[in-house]
C-alpha positions in Angstrom: 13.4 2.6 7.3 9.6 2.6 8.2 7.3 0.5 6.2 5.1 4.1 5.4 8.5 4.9 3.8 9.4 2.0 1.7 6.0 2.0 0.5 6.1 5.9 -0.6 9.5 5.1 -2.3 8.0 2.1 -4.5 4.9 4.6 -5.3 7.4 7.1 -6.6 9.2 4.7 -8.8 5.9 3.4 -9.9 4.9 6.8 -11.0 7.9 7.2 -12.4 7.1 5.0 -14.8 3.6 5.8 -15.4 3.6 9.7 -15.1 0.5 11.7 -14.6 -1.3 8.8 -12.7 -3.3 9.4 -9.6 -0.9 8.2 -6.4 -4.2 6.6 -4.9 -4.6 4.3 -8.3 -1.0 3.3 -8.2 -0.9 2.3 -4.3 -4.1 0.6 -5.2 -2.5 -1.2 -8.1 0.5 -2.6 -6.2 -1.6 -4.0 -3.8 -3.8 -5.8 -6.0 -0.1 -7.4 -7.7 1.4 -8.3 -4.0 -1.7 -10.4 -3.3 -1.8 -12.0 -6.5 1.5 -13.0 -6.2 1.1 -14.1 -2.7 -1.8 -16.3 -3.5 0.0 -18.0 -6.6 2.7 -18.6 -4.0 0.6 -20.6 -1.9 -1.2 -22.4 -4.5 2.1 -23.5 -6.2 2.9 -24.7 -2.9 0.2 -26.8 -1.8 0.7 -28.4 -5.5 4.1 -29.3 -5.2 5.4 -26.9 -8.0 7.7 -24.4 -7.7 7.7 -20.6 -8.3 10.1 -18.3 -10.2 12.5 -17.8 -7.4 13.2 -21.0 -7.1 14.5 -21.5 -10.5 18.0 -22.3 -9.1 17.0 -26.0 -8.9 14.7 -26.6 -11.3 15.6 -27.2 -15.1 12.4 -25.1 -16.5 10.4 -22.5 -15.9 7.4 -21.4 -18.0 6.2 -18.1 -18.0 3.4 -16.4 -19.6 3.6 -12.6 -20.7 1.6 -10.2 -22.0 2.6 -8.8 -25.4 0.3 -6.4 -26.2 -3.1 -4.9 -25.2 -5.5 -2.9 -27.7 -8.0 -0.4 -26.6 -7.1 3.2 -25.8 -5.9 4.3 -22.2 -4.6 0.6 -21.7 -1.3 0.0 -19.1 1.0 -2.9 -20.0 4.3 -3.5 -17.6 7.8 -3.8 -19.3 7.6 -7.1 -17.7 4.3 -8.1 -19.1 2.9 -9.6 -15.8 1.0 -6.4 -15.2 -2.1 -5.1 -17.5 -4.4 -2.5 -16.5 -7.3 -1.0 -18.8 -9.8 1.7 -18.3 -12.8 0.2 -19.5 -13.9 -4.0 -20.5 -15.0 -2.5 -24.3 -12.1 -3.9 -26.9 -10.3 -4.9 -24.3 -8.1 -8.3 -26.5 -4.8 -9.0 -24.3 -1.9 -11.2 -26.4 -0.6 -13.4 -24.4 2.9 -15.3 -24.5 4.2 -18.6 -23.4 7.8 -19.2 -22.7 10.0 -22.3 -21.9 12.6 -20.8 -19.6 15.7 -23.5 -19.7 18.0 -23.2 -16.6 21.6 -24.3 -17.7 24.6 -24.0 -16.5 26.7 -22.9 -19.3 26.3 -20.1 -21.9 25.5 -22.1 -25.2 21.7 -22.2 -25.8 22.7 -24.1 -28.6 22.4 -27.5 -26.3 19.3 -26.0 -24.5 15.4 -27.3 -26.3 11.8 -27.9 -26.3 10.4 -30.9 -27.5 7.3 -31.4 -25.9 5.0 -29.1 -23.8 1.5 -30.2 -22.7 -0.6 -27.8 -20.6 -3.7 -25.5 -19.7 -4.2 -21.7 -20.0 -5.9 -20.5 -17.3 -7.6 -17.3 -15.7 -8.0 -17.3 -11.6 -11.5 -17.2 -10.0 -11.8 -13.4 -9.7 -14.4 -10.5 -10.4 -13.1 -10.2 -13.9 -14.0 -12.5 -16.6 -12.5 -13.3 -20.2 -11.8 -16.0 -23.0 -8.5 -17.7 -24.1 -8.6 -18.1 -27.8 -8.7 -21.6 -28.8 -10.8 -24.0 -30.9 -14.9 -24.2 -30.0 -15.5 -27.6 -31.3 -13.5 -30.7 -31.5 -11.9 -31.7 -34.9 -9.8 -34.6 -36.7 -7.5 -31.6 -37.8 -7.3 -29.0 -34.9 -5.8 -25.5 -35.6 -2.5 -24.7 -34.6 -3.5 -20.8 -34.5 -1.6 -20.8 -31.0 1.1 -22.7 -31.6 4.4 -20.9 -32.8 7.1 -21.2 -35.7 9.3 -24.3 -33.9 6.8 -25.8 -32.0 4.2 -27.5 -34.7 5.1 -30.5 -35.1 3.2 -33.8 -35.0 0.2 -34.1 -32.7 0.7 -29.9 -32.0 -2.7 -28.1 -31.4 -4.3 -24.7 -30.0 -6.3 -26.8 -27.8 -10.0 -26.4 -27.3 -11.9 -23.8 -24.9 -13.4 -25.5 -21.6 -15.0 -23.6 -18.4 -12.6 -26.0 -16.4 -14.0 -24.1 -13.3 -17.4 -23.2 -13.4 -16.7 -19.4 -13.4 -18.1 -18.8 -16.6 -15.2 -18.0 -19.0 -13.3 -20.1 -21.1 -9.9 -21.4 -20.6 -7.9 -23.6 -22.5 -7.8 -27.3 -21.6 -9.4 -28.7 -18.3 -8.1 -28.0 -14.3 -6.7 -31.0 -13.8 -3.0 -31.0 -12.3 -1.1 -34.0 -11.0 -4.2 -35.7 -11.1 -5.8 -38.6 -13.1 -6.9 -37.1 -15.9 -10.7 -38.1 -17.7 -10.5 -40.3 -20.4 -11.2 -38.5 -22.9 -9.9 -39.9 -26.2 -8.9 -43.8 -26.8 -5.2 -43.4 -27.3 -4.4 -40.2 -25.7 -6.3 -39.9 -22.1 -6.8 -36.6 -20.5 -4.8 -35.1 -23.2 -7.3 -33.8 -26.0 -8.8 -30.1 -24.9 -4.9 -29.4 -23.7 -2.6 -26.8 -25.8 0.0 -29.2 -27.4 3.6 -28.0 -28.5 5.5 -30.1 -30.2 8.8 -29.3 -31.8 9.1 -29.5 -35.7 11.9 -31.8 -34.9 9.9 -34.3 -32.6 9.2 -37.1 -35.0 12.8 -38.0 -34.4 12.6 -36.7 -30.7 14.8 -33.4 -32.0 14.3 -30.4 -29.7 13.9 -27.3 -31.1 17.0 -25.3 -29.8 18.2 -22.1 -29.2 20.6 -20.4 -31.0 23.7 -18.1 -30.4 25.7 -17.7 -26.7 26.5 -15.5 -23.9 23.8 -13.4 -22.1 23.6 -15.4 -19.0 22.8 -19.1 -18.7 18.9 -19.3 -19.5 17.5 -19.8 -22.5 14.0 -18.1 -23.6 12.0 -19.9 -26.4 8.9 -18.8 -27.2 6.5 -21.8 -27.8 2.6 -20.9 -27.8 0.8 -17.9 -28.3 -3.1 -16.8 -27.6 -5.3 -13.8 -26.9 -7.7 -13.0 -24.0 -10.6 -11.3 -24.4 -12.2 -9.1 -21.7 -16.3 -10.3 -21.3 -17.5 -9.1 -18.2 -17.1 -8.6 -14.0 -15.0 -5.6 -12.3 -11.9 -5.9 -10.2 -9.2 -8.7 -11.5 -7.6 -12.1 -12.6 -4.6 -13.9 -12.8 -3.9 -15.6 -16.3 -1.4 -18.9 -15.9 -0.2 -21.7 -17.6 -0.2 -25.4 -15.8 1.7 -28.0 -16.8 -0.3 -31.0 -17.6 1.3 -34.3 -16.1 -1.1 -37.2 -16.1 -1.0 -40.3 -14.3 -2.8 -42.5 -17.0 -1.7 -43.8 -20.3 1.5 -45.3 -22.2 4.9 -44.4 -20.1 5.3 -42.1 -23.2 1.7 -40.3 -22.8 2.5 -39.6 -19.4 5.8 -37.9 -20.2 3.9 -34.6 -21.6 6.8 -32.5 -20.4 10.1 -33.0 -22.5 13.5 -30.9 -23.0 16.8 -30.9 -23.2 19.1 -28.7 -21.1 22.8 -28.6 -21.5 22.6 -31.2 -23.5 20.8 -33.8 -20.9 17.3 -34.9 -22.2 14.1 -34.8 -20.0 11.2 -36.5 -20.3 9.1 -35.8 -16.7 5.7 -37.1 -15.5 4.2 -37.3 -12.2 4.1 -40.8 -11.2 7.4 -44.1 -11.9 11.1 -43.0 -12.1 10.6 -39.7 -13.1 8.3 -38.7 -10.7 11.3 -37.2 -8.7 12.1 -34.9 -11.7 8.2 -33.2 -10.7 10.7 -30.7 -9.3 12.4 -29.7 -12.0 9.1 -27.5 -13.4 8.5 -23.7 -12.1 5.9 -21.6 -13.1 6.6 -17.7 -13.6 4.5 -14.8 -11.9 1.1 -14.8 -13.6 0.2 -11.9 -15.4 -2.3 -9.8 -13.8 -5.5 -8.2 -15.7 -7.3 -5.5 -13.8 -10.0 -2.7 -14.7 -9.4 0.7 -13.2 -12.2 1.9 -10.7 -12.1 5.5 -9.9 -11.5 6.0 -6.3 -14.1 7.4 -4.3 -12.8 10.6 -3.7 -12.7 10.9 -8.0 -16.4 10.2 -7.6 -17.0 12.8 -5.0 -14.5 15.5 -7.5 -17.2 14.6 -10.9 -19.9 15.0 -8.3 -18.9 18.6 -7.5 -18.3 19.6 -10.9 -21.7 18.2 -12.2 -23.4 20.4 -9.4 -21.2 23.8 -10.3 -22.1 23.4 -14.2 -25.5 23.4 -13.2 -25.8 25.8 -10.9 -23.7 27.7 -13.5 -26.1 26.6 -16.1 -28.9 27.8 -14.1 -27.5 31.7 -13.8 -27.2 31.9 -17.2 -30.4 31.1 -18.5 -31.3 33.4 -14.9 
């Protein structure tokens, strides 16, 4: 089967799904998701953490989705890694975070989250937005993005920082595998970062899933935000990082902690459990795009402005 042919197939499905699109926006919009993915790929790579597919040896994946996206004319993918919108105006995408367990039984009854650390973050691209998350540093941060089962002690939204220089705000700073600034006396490199915490933790009690069967992973939901659409043209890739740092008490640097078939984890990046590094995957990021009329659509409003004036103009003749 010829590549031409595979790709007409995959546009067919696509507007399958979507019915009524232009085949030239579609082919355009699967591009744009094959290099995003490719370029997470290699950047997971060069990082030393793994990708979805790679799940089969790692104990936990997190994956952020898109949940819903307001504004009219707006495209969200059943899989909620792909969001497309017409226009920046209104544009407010909710965004999910996920704790993916990898067991190898059926009870998600043993499977749990007690402790996620991390940054939410949009790639470098054209388009530009804002994670919501506190503006100004507090003794009592919100917990407006943290989640029934995940706010418990020392749990927080986290605070908005351009971590890199593009202009929007993400949530927490870009620091991965790294030694983190200090930036608080007791908890280094810790303090702009989303913090989820299970309602259980102050006597290190996951928060578990419940019920059995369906396959051998279990899907807690543990944070929730929004990101809004500011400015730019063309796309972004939203992702969550894991924040690991090398600094602090052995217990500060363990930000990552779960329980999986009823084994505990408690991972950092540096000591004995630097090894366990491995167990973490990221999903697919979810990709935001504006649609841009194709050219030809241009040249079609082009020729229609000229008739209805040269229409116009015979009338009033």
């Amino acid at each position: 089967m010829s590549r031409r042919t595979v790709m007409t197939d995959r546009i067919a499905s696509e507007l399958g799904q979507y019915p009524g699109q232009n085949p030239h926006v579609v082919r355009r919009r699967m591009k744009l998701r094959i290099s995003h993915r490719l370029l997470v790929a290699l950047g997971m790579l060069a990082l030393g953490i793994g990708v979805q597919s790679a799940h089969a040896q790692s104990k936990v994946t997190y994956s952020l989705e898109a949940a819903s996206v307001s504004g009219s004319g707006s495209v969200l993918s059943l899989d909620g890694k792909t969001v497309t919108v017409p226009v920046l105006a209104n544009q407010v995408v909710t965004v999910n975070l996920f704790m993916i367990l990898h067991g190898a039984d059926q009870d998600h009854t043993n499977d749990g989250g007690l402790n996620i650390v991390g940054s939410f973050k949009s790639g470098s691209g054209g388009l530009r937005g804002n994670f919501r998350a506190d503006t100004s540093f507090s003794a009592t941060p919100s917990t407006t993005n943290n989640v029934a089962g995940f706010t418990g002690p020392s749990s927080q939204s986290g605070y908005q920082v351009d971590s890199d220089g593009d202009g929007d705000m993400d949530i927490g700073r870009d620091i991965i595998w790294k030694t983190a600034p200090a930036e608080g006396a007791n908890d280094p490199g810790t303090l702009t970062y989303f913090v989820a915490t299970s309602t259980g933790s102050g006597t290190a009690i996951p928060t578990f899933g419940t019920g059995s069967g369906g396959g051998s992973d279990t899907k807690l939901l543990v944070g929730t935000t929004t990101y809004t659409l500011t400015s730019g043209t063309g796309s972004t890739s939203l992702q969550f990082i894991p924040h690991l740092p090398e600094v602090g008490s052995a217990n500060q640097k363990r930000n990552q902690k779960f329980t999986v078939d009823g084994t505990a984890f408690s991972v950092d990046a540096t000591g004995a459990n630097a090894t366990l590094t491995g167990q973490l995957d990221l999903g697919a990021p979810i990709n935001v795009s504006v649609l841009v009329p194709e050219p030809a659509s241009f040249g079609f409003l082009a020729v229609g402005a000229l008739g209805m004036l040269a229409r116009r103009r015979r009338q009033q003749a």
